[in-house]
N, CA, C and O of each residue as an XYZ file, in Angstrom:
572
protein
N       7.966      8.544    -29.444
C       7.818      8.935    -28.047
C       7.496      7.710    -27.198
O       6.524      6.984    -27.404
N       8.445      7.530    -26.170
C       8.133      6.510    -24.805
C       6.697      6.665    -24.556
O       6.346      7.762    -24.988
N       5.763      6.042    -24.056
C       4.433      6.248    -23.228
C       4.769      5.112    -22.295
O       3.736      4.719    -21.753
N       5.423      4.702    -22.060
C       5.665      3.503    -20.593
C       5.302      4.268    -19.228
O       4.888      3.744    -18.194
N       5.533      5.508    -19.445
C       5.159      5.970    -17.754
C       3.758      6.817    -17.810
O       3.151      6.807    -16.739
N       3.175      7.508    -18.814
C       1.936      7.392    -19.056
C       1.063      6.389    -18.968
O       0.049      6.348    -18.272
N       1.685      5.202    -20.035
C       1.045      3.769    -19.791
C       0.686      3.720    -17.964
O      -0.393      3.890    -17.396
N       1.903      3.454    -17.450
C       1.763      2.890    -15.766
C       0.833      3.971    -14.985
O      -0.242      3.645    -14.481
N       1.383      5.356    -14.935
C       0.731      6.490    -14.397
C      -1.226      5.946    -14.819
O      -1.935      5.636    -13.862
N      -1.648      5.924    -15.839
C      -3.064      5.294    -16.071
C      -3.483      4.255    -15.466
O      -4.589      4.078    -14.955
N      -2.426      3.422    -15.531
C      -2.999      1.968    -14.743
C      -3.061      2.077    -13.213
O      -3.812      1.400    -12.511
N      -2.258      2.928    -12.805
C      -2.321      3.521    -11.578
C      -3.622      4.091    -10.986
O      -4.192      3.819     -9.929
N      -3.884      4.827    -11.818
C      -5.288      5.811    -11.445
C      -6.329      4.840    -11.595
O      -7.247      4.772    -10.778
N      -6.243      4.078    -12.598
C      -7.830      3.215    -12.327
C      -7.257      1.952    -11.419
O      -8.108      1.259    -10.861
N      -6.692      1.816    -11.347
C      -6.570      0.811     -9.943
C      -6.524      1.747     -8.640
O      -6.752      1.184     -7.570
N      -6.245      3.157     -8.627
C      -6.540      3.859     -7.502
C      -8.241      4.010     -7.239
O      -8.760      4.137     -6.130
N      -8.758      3.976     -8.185
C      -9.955      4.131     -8.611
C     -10.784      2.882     -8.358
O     -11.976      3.132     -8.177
N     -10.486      1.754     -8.307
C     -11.166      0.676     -8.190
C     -10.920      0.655     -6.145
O     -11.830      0.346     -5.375
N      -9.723      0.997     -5.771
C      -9.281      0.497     -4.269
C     -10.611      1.825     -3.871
O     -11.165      1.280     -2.916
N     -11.064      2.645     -4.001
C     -11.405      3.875     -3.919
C     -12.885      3.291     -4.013
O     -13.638      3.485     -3.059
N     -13.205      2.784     -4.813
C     -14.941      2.328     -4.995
C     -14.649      1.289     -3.653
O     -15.381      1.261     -2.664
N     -13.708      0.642     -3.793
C     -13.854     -0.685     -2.639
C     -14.042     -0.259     -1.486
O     -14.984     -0.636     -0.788
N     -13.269      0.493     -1.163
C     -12.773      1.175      0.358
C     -14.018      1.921      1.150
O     -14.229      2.194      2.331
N     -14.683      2.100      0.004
C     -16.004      2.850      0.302
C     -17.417      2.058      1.215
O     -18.431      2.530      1.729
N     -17.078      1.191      1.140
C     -18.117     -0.035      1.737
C     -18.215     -0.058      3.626
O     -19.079     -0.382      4.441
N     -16.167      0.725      3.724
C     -15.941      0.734      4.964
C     -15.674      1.854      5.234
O     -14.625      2.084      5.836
N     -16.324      2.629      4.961
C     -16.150      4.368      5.050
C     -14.828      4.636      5.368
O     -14.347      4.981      6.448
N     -14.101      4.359      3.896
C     -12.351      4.853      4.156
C     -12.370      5.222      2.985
O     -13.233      5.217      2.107
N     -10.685      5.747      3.083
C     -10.530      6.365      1.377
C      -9.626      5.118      0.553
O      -9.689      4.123      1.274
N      -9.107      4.926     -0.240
C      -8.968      4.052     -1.232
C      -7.389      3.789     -0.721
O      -6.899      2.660     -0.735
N      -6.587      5.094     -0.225
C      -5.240      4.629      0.149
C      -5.186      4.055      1.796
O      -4.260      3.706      2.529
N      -5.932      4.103      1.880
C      -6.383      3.192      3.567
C      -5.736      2.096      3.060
O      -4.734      1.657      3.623
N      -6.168      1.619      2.105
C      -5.939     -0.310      2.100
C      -4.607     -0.749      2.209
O      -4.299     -1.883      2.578
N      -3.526      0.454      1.779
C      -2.075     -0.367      1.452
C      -1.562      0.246      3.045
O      -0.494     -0.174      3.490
N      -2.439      1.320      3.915
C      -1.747      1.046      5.021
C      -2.127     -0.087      5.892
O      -1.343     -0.242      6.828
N      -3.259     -1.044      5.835
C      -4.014     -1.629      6.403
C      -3.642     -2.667      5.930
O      -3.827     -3.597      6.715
N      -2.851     -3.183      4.278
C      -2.559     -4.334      3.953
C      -0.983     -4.293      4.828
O      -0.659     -5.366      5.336
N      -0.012     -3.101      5.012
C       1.468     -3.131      5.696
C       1.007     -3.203      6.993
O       2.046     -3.542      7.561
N       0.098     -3.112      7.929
C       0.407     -3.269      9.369
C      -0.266     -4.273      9.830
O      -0.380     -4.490     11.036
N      -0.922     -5.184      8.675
C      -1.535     -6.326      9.273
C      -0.809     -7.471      8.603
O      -1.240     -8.585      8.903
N       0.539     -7.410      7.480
C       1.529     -7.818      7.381
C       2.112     -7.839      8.523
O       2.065     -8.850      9.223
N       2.588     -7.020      8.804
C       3.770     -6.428      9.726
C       3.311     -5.453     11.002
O       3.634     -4.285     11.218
N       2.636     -6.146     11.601
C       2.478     -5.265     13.066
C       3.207     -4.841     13.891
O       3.708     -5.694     14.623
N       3.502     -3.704     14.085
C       4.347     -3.148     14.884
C       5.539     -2.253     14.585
O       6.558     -1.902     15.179
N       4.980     -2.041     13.428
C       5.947     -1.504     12.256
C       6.346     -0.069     12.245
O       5.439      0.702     11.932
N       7.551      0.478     12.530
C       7.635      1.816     13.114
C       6.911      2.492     12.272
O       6.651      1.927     11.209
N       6.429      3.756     12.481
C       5.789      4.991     11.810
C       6.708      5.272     10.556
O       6.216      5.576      9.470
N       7.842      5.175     10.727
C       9.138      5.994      9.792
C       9.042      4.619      8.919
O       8.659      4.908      7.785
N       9.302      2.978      9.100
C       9.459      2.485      8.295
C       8.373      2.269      7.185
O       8.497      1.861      6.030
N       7.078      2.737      8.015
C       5.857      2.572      6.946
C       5.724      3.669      5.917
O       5.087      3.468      4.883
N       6.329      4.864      6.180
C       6.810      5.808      5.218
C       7.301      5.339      4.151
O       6.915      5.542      3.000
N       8.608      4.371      4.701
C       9.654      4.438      3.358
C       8.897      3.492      2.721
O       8.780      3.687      1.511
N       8.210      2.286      3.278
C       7.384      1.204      2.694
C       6.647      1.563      1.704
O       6.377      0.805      0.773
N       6.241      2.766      1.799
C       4.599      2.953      1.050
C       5.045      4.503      0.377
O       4.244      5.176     -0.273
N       6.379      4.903      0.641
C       7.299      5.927     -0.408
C       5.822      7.363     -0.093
O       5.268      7.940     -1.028
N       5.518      7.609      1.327
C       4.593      8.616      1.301
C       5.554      9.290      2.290
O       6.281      8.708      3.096
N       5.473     10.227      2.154
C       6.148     11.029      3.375
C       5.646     11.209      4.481
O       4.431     11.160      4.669
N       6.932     11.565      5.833
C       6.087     11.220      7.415
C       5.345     12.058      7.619
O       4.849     11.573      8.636
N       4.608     13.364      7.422
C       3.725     14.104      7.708
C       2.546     13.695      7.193
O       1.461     14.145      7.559
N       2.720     12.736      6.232
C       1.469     12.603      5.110
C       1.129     11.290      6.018
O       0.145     11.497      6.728
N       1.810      9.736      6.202
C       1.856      9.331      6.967
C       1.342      9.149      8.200
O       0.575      8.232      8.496
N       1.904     10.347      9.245
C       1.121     10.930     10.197
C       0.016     10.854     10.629
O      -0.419     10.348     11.663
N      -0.606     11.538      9.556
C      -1.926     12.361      9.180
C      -2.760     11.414      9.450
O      -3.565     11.295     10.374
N      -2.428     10.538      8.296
C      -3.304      9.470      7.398
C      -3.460      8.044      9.052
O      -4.375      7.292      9.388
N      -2.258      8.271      9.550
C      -2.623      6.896     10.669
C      -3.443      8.053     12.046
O      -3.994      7.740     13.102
N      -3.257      9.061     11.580
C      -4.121      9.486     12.857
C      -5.693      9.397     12.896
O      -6.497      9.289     13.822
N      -5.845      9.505     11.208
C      -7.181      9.513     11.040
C      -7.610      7.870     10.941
O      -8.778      7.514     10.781
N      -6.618      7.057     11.048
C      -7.527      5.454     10.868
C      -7.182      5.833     12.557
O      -8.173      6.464     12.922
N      -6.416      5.744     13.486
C      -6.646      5.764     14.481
C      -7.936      5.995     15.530
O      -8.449      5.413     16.487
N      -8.154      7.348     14.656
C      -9.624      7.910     15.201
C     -10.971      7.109     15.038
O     -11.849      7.018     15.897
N     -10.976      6.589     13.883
C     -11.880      5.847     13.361
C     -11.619      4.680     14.061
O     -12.652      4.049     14.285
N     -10.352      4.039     14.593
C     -10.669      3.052     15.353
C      -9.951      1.415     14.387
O     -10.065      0.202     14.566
N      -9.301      2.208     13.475
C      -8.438      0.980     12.632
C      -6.940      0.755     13.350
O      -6.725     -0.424     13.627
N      -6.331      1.290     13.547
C      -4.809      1.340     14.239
C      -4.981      1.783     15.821
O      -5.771      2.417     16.521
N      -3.581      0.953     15.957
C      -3.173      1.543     17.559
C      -1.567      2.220     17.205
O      -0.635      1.521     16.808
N      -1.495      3.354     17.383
C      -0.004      3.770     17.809
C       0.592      3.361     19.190
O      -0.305      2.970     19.938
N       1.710      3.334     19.703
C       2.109      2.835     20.553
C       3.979      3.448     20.704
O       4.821      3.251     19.828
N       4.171      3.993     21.682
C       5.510      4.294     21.882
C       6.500      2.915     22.178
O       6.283      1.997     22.969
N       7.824      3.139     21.125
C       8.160      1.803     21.616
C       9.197      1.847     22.786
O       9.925      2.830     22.922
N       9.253      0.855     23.565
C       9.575      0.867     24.655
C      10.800      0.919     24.941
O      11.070      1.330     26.070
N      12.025      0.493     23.950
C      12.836      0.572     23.592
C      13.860      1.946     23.662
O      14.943      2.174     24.199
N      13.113      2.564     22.999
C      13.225      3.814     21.888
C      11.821      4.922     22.057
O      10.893      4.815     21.255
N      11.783      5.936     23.133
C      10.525      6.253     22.998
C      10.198      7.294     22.249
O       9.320      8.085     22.594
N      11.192      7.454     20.617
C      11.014      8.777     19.888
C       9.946      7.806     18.743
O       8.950      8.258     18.178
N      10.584      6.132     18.590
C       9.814      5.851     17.886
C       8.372      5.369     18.084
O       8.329      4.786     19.168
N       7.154      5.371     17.475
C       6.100      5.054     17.367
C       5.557      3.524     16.378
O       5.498      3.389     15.156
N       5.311      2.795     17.198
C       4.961      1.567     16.466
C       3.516      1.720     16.395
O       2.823      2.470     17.082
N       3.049      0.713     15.244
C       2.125      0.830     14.726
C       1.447     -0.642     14.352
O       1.669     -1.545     13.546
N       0.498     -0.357     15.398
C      -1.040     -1.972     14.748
C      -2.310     -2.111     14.821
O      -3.117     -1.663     15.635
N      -2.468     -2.926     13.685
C      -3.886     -3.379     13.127
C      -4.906     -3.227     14.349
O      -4.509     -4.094     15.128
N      -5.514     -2.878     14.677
C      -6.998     -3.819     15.291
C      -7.609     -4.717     14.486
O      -7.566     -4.943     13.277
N      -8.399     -5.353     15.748
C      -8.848     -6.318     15.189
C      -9.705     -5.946     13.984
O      -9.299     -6.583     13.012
N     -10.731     -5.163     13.677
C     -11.057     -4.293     12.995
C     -10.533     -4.241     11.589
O     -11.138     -4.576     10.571
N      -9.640     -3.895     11.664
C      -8.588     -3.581     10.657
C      -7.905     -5.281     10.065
O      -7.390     -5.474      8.963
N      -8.062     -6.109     10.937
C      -7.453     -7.520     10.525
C      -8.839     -8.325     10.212
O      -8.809     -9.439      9.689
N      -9.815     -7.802     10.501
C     -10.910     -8.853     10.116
C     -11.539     -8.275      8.273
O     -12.409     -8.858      7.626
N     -10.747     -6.988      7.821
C     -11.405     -6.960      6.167
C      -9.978     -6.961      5.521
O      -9.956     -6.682      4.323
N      -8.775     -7.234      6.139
C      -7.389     -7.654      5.864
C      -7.587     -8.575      4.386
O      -7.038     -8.119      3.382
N      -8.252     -9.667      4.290
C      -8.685    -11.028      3.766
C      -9.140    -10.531      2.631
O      -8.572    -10.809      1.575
N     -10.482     -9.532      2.679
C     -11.183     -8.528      1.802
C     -10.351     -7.768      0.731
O     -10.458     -7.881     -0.490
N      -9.510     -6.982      1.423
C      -8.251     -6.148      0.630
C      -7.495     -7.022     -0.169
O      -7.535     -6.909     -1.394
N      -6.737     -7.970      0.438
C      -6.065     -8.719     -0.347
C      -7.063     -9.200     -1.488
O      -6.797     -8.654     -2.558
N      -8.276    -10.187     -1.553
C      -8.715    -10.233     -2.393
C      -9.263     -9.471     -3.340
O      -9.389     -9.929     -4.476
N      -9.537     -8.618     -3.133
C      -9.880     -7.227     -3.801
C      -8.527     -6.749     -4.616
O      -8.729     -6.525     -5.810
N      -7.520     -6.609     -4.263
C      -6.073     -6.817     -5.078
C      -5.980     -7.514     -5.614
O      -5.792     -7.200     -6.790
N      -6.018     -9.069     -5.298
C      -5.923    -10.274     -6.477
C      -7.152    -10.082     -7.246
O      -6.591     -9.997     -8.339
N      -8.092     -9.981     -7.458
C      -8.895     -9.685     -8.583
C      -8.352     -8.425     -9.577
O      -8.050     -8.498    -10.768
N      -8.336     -7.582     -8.938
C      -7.612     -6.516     -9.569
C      -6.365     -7.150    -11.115
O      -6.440     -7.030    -12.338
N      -5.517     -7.696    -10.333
C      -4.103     -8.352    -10.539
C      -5.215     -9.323    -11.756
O      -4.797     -9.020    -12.874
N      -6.153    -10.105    -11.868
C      -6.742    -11.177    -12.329
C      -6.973     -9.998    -13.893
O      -6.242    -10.002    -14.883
N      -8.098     -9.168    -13.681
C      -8.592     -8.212    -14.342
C      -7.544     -7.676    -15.126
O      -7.783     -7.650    -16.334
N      -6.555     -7.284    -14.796
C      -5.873     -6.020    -15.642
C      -5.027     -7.271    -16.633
O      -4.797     -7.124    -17.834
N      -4.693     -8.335    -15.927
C      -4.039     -8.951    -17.331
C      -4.886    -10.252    -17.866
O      -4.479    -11.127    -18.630
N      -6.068    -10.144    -17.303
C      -6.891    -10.705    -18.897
C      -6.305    -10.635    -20.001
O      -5.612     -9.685    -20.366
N      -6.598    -11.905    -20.794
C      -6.149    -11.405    -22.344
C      -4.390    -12.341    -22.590
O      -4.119    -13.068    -23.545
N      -3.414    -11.984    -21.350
C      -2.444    -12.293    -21.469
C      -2.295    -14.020    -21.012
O      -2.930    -14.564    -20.109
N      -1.198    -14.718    -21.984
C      -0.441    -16.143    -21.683
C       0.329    -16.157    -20.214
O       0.787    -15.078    -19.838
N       0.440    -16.924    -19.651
C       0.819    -17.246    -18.799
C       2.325    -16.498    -18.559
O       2.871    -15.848    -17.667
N       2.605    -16.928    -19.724
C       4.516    -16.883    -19.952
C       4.078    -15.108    -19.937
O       4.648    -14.631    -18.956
N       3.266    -13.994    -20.690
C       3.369    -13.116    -20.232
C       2.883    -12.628    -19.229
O       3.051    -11.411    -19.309
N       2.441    -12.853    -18.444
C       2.214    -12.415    -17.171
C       3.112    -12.682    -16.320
O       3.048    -11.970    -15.318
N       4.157    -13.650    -16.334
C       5.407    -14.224    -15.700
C       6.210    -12.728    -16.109
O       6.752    -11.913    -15.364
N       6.062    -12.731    -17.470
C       7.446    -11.781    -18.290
C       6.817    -10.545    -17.833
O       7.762     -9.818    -17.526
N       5.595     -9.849    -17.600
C       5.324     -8.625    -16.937
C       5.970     -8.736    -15.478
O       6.759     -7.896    -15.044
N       5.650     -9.596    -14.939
C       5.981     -9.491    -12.887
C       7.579     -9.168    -13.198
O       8.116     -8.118    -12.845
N       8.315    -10.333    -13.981
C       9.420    -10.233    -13.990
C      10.079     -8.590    -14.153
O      10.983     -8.095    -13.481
N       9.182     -7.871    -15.434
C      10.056     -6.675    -16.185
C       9.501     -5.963    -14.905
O      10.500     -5.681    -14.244
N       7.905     -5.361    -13.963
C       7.587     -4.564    -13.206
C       8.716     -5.226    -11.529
O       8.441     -4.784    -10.413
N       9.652     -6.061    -11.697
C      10.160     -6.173    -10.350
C      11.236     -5.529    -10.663
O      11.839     -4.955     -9.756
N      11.618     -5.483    -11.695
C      12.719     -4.742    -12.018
C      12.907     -3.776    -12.161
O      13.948     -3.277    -11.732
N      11.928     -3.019    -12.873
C      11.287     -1.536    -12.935
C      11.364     -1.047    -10.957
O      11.849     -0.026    -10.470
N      10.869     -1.912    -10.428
C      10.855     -1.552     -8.960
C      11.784     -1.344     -8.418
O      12.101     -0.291     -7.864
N      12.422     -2.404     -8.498
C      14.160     -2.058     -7.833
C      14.813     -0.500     -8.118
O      15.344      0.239     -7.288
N      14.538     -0.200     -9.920
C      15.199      1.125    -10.131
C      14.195      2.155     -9.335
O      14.514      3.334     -9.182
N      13.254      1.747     -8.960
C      12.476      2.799     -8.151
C      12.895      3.214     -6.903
O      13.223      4.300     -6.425
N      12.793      1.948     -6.444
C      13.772      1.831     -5.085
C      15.088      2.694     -4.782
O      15.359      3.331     -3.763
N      15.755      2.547     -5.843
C      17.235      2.958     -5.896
C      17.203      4.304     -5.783
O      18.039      4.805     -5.030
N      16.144      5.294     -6.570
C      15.670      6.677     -6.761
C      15.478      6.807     -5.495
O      16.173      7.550     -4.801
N      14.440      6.044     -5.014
C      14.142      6.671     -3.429
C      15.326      6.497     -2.471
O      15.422      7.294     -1.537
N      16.181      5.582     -2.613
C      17.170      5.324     -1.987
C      18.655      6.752     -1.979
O      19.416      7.260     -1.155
N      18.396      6.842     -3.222
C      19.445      8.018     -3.744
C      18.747      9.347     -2.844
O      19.567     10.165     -2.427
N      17.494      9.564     -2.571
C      16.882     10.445     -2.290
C      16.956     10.914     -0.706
O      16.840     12.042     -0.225
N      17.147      9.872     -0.187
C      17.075      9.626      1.418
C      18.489     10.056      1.917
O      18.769      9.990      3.114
């Protein structure tokens, strides 16, 4: 029997689990961080593209930027362009524990492959970018 997606599905949860203890410092929930790490990447980033970015759906989406909104992490913004779409950015707020998150990820990234040679940790990024792409393609087929 395969366990590769058991394997990942686990590593998932305790790294959901670690963003989740972190996130807590700033009274958020643990999936705050990957919207807070995409719009302080990328400010201004439509509502719809941060969906497909982060493979959550737009109601869920929605939700989730209305409530950092409230709290005072994001600005929505109609774009001017186009006024069905909604752009989306950081406050300052939100860009000053930006630094935090990321490092809090690279430790993460440090932690889980303890143990491993160089050359495998190269040969993991390599096999999980690839694994990604076919992910991609699923969501792509899906859309």
């Amino acid at each position: 029997m395969d366990l590769l997606s058991m394997d990942m599905h686990d590593i998932t949860r305790c790294q959901n689990q670690n963003r989740r203890e972190f996130m807590a410092q700033f009274e958020l929930e643990g999936l705050h961080a990957k919207y807070i790490e995409a719009l302080c990447r990328e400010p201004g980033i439509s509502q719809e593209r941060l969906s497909k970015k982060l493979y959550v759906n737009k109601s869920n989406v929605a939700r989730q930027l209305s409530s950092l909104e409230k709290l005072g992490w994001i600005i929505r913004e109609q774009d001017a362009a186009d006024k069905r779409v909604l752009r989306v950015y950081p406050t300052q707020k939100a860009e000053d524990i930006y630094s935090k998150i990321t490092a809090m990820e690279q430790q993460w990234d440090v932690f889980i492959t303890e143990g491993l040679t160089e050359e495998e940790r190269q040969i993991a990024a390599i096999l999980l970018r690839k694994m990604k792409k076919q992910a991609d393609v699923f969501m792509e087929k899906r859309a």
